[in-house]
N, C-alpha and C positions, 0 to 999 in steps of 0.2 A: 576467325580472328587470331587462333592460335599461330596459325600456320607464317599467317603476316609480322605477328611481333618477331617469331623466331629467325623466320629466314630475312628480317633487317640485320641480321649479324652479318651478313653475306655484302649489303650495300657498306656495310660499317668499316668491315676487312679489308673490302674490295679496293673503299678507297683508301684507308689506311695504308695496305699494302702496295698501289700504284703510286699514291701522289708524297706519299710520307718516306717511305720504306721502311720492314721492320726486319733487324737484322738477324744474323743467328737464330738462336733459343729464345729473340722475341716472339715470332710468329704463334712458333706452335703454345711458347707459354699464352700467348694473347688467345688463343683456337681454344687450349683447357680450359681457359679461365670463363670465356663464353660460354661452352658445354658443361659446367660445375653450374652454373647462374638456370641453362636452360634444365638441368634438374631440378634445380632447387622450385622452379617454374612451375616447372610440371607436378612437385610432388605439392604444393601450396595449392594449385587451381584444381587439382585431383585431377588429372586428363583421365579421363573416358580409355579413351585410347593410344597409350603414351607410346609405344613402339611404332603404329603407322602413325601418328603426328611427328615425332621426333624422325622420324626417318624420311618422310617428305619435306620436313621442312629443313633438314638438315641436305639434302641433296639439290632442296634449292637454293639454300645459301650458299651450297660453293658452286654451283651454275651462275649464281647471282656474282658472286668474289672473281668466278674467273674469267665471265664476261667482262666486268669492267678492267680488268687488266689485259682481256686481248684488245679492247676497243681502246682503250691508251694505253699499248703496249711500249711507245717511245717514252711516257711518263713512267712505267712502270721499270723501264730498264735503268733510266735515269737515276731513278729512284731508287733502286736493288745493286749498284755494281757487283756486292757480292754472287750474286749469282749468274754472272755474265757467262759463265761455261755452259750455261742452260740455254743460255740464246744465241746458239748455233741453229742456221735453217733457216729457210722462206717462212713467213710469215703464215701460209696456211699452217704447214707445218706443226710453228711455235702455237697456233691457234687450237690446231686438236689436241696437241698435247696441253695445253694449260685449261681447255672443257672437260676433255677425258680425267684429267684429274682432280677436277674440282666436281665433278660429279661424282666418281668411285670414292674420294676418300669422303665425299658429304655423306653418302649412302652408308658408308661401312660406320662412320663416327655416328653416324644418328640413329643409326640400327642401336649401338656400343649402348650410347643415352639412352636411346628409348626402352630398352632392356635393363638399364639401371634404374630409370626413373619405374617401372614398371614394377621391379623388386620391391623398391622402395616403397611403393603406393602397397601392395600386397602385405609388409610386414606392419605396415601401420591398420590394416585390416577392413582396405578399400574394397 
């Protein structure tokens, strides 16, 4: 169940980020803001396991975020002009690079979390 609430940040992003755009220092501030919540998550439900839950479910939410931006990647470009320097390349291309990197940086941010949530859970004397 855990695994499901958290990696809906990824459908949330996904379309956020394709159909909407979010520009600059929105992104990443929207990416914290999420990862502060999914702490907060975890340190309230006491996860059992909070570095391998945060960590899977963090690298399915950006599989999840960066699937649906390759699958409407014309909504998405649409939607971002800023980052048109990014969408140089065929389409496979723009496609490994935008899985590759919605899976490494989910992995490395939910490692980040689940090791915070993890702390957390331990000084409160889980």
């Amino acid at each position: 169940m855990h695994l499901t609430v958290l990696a809906l940040t990824g459908v949330i992003m996904g379309c956020l980020t394709t159909f909407v755009g979010l520009p600059g220092i929105t992104e990443p501030s929207a990416w914290l803001a999420a990862y502060v919540l999914w702490v907060v998550y975890g340190v309230r439900l006491e996860l059992r396991t909070p570095l391998r839950t945060m960590a899977v479910a963090s690298t399915l939410s950006g599989l999840l975020t960066s699937s649906i931006q390759v699958l409407f990647m014309e909504a998405y470009q649409q939607s971002n002009p800023w980052y048109a320097e990014y969408f140089s390349g065929d389409s496979q291309t723009l496609a490994i690079q935008f899985l590759g990197q919605g899976i490494v940086l989910g992995l490395c941010f939910g490692l980040a979390v689940g090791f915070i949530t993890r702390q957390l859970l331990q000084r409160r004397g889980r």
